[in-house]
N, C-alpha and C positions, 0 to 999 in steps of 0.2 A: 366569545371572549369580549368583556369589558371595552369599550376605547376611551384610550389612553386620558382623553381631556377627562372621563366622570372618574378617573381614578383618587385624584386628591379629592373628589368631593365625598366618595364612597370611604377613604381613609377618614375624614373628618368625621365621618357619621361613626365608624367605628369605632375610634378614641373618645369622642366626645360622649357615649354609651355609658362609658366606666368614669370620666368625671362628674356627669350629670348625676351621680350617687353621692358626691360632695357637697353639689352644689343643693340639690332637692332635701336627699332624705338626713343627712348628713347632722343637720341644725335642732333635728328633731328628735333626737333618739340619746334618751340618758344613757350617761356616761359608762352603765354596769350591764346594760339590755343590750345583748347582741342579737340582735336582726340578723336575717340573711346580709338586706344592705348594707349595715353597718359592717358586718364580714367579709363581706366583696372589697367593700373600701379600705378597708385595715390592712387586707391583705395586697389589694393595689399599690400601697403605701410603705408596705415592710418586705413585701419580696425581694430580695436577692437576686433572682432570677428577672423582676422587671427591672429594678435598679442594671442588671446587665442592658439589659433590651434597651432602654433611655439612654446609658453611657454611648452605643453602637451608633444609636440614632445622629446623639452628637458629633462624632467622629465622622459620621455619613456627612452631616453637615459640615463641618470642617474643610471636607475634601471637596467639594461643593466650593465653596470658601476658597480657598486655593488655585480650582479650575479659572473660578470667575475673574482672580487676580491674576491671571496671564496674560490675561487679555489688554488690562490694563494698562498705562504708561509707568515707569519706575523710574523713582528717582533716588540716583545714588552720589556718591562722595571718591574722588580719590584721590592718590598724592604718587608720584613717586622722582628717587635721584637718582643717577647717574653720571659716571667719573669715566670718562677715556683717557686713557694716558698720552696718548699721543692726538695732535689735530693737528690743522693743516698749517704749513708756514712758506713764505716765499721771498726770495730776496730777489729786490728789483735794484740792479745796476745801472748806475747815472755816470756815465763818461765824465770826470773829471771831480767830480765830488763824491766817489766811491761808493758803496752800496746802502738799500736799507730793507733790512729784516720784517716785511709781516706776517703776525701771528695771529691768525681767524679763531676767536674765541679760546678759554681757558681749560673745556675738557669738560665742566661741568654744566649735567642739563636736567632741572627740577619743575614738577610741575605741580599742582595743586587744583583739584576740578569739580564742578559739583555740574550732572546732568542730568536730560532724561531721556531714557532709551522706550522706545515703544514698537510692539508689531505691528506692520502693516498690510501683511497676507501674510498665512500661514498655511496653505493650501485647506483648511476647512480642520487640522490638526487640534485644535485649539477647542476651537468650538464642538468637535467630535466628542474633546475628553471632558468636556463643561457637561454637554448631554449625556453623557454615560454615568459619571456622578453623581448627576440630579437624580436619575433612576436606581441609583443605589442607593439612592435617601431614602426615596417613595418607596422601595426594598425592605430599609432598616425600618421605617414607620409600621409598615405592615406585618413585619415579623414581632415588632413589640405589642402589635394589636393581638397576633397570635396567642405570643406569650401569657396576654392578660387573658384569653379566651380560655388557654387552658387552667394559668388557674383558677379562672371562675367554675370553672367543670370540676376541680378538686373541691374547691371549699362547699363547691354546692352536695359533693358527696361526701364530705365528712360532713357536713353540719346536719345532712338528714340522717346520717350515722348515729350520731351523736342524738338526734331527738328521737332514732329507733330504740337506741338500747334505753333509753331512760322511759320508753314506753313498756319496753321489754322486763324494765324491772319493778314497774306498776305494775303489770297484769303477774309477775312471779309476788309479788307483795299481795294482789288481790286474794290468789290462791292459797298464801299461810296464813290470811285473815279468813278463810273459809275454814283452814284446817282446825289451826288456833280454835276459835266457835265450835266446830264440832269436838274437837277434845274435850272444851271447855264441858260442853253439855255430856259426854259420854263418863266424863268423870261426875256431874253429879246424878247421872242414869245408875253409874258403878257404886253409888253409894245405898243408890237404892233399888241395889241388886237388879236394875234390869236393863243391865249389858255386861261384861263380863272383861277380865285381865286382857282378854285377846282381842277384842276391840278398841280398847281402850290403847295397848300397844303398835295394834294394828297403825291406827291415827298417828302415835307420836312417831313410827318411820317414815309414813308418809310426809312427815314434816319436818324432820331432819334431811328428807330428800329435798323436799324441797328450799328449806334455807342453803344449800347445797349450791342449789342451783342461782341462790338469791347472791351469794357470795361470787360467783362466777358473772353472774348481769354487773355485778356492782365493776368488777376490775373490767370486765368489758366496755363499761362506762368510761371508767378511768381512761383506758386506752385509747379511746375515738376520742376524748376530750381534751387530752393532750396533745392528736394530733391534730385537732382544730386549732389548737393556740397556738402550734407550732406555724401553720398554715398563714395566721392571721398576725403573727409577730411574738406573741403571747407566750415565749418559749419555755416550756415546763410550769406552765397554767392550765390548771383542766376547766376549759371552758362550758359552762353549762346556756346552750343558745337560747332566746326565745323565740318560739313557733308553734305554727302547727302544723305536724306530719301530714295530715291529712289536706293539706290544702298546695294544690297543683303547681308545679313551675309555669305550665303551659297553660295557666289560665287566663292569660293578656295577650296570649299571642293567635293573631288572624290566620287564614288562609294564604296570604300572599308569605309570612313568614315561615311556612311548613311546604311552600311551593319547590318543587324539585330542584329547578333552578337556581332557588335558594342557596343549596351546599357547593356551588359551584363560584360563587364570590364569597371564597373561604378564604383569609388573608394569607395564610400559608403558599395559597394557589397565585395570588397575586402579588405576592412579593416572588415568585419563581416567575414570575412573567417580567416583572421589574429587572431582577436580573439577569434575562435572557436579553432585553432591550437594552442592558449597561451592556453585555457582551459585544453586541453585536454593533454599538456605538464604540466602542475601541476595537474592535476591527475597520471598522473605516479608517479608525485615525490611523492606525498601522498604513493602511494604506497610503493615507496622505503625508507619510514620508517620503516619499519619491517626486512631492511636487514641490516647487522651490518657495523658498520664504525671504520675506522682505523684512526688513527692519532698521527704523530709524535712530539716530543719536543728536542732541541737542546740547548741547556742554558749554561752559565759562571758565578759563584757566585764569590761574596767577602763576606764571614760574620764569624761568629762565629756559627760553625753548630753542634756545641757540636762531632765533630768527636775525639777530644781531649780529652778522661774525663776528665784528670786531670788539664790540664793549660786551654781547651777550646780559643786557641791563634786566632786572627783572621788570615785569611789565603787563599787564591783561589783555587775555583777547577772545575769541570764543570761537567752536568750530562745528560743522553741521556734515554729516552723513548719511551716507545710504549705505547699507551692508548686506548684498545676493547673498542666498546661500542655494545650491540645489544639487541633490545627491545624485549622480545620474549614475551609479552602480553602487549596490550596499553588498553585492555576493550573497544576496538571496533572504537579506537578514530580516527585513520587513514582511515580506511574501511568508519568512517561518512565523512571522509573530501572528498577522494577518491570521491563518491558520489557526493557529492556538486559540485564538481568539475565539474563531469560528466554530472550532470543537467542544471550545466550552460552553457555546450555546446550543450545539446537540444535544450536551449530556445533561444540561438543565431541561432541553424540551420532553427526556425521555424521565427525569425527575419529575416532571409537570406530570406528564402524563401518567406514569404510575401511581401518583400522589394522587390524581384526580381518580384514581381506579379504587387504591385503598380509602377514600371519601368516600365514594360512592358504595363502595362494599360495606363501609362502619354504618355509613348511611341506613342503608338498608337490614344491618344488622339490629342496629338501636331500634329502627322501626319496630321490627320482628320482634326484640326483647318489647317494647313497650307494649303492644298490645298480647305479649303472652304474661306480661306481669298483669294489665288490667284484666284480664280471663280468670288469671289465678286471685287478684284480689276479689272478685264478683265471689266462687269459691271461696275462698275462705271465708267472707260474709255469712253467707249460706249459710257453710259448714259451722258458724259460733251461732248461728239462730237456734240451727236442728240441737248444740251440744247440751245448750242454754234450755231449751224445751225439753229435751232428755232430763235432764238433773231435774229439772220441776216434777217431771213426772215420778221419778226415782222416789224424789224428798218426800212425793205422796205415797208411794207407795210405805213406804219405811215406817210411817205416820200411821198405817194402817196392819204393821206387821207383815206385810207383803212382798218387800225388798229387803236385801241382807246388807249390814255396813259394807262390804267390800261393793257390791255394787254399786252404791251411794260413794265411795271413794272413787271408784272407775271413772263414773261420771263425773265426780268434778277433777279429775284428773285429763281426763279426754275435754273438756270445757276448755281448761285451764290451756291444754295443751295446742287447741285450736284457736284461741286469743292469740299466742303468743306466735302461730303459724302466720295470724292475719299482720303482725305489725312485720315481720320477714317479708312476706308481700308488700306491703305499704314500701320500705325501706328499698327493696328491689325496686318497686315500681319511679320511686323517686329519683333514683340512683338513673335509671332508665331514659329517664325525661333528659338527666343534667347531661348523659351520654348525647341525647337524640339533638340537643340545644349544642353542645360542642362539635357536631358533625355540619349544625348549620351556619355555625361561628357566630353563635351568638352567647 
């Protein structure tokens, strides 16, 4: 595990990842060309889900904010009256010149004060829930890093969606321009009697199968490209990205970046450790209710504070304090919170740990998929050379009277049908990388 000082520097790296696409590529990319980058950053920008994750952060700060204000001196305001009905009086007797009646003040006692109260021990209470706080910042930050990881693992799998099936409806377009062509040619073969109704029809189902299928690429288009724009703010815009399929997520990134240890400062992972060390920082302070606190008062009055019995005149004066407090029995109420507290930092270590278990498992799933996609795409390479050199040979043969249309159909059907297999690998394979990059939280 991470210690604790490289954590704000590891969060900065994190965050600053996704503005560096602002700041770099951001100035560079017309207004209508979506880029991967430009996608990343759209959707940094419009998410809902990071707009939550930023709100959190705030509130993390706030309470931060708040902790640190305890600590502080306050300075406050107050007034108040009061009327007794009765007060004291006494009559003092003079032998020979009868008595005389006094009356010590008139009942009423007002006062008016502005001070400042500050602590000056708090048995470590203060400062317990000051550090607990801060760590539920470093928390909130890290889970917004989360946040942003994962949507960059979706946009990065819709956008190569999205450049699959628009590949997927080139290579179904390739194949009714082959079809098209040969129609074209077997209807002017039919004219000159040498091909016949049943080729000639042959071809045109082959090619209503396939617009078939061109109709089906096209909504499938539609589909992924709506849900890019959804992704990217774009709501009910089919966005068409520019790129190219073929060109690697994983091709800027070292060895040190695919190192094992890598998936193991996964921000998910360190914001549960963030909050195991809030927990475990308010059980202390639970603790440090059972030790006494001190605190001061500083104040300036104006009122009538009955220090005058007899005229009670209004007057200023000003007064200084010290105020103990120390709980020496709660009936167990600190020791249950204490507790609480405590528990909650088990059930986060057993979070931790099964979180680092499901990492490590996707971890090494995405691997697994990654290199069974690049096995399958080497295959399907191949497999469009061998399709591609069959139909050449076919098309001689045919040339030569040696091959029959249906054959020549086969083959560029089985061609057509091994293109279309190899851009499903490419798409998998991409798909794979954006898995393998979100398990290392990048």
């Amino acid at each position: 595990m991470l210690h604790r000082a490289w954590l704000p520097v590891l969060l900065s790296a994190l965050l600053t990842a996704q503005a560096s696409l602002a700041s770099e590529t951001a100035p560079q990319i017309p207004e209508e060309e979506y880029t991967l980058e430009r996608c990343l950053l759209l959707a940094l920008e419009c998410s809902a889900s990071m707009d939550e994750s930023r709100e959190l952060v705030v509130a993390a700060g706030e309470r931060v904010g708040a902790a640190s204000a305890a600590r502080l001196p306050r300075l406050d305001a107050g007034a108040h009256y009061r009327y007794a009905s009765e007060v004291m009086e006494h009559r003092i007797e003079m032998p020979g010149l009868g008595g005389i009646d006094l009356r010590f003040g008139d009942g009423h006692q007002t006062d008016i004060n502005l001070g400042i109260s500050f602590p000056l021990y708090t048995g470590g209470r203060v400062g317990r829930i000051q550090e607990a706080e801060e760590a539920g910042l470093l928390a909130a930050r890290f889970r917004e890093a989360a946040t942003a990881r994962e949507l960059f693992r979706d946009v990065r799998r819709a956008y190569f969606e999205v450049l699959g099936r628009e590949a997927q409806l080139e290579v179904v377009n390739l194949g009714i321009r082959r079809l098209e062509r040969r129609l074209e040619s077997l209807r002017g073969a039919r004219v000159q009697e040498s091909a016949t109704e049943e080729d000639v029809l042959r071809v045109r189902s082959r090619l209503l199968e396939a617009e078939q299928s061109r109709h089906r690429a096209e909504a499938g288009l539609e589909a992924s490209s709506l849900q890019l724009g959804r992704l990217i703010g774009q709501v009910e815009k089919a966005i068409r990205p520019l790129g190219d399929l073929k060109i690697s997520l994983m091709a800027d990134l070292d060895s040190e970046d695919l190192a094992p240890s890598q998936a193991l400062q996964r921000p998910e992972l360190l914001a549960l450790g963030e909050d195991i060390h809030r927990q475990s920082k308010l059980a202390e302070s639970a603790a440090s209710a059972l030790r006494p606190s001190l605190y001061g008062d500083l104040r300036g009055h104006y009122g009538r504070p009955g220090v005058d019995l007899l005229e009670n005149e209004w007057m200023g004066y000003a007064t200084a304090g010290l105020t103990l407090n120390w709980t020496l029995w709660d009936g167990g109420a600190g020791k249950h919170e204490r507790g609480q507290f405590s528990a909650q930092a088990r059930r986060l270590e057993a979070r931790r740990e099964e979180t680092t278990r499901a990492i490590r498992t996707a971890r090494a799933s995405a691997s697994a998929l990654l290199e069974s996609s690049r096995r399958e795409l080497e295959n399907s390479n191949e497999r469009v050379r061998v399709e591609a050199a069959i139909l050449e040979k076919v098309s001689h043969r045919l040339q030569l009277a040696q091959a029959s249309e249906n054959e020549l159909l086969d083959a560029q059907d089985d061609l057509n049908k091994a293109e279309q297999d190899r851009v499903l690998a490419l798409i998998q394979l991409r798909k794979a990388e954006a898995e393998l990059l979100w398990t290392l939280g990048l």
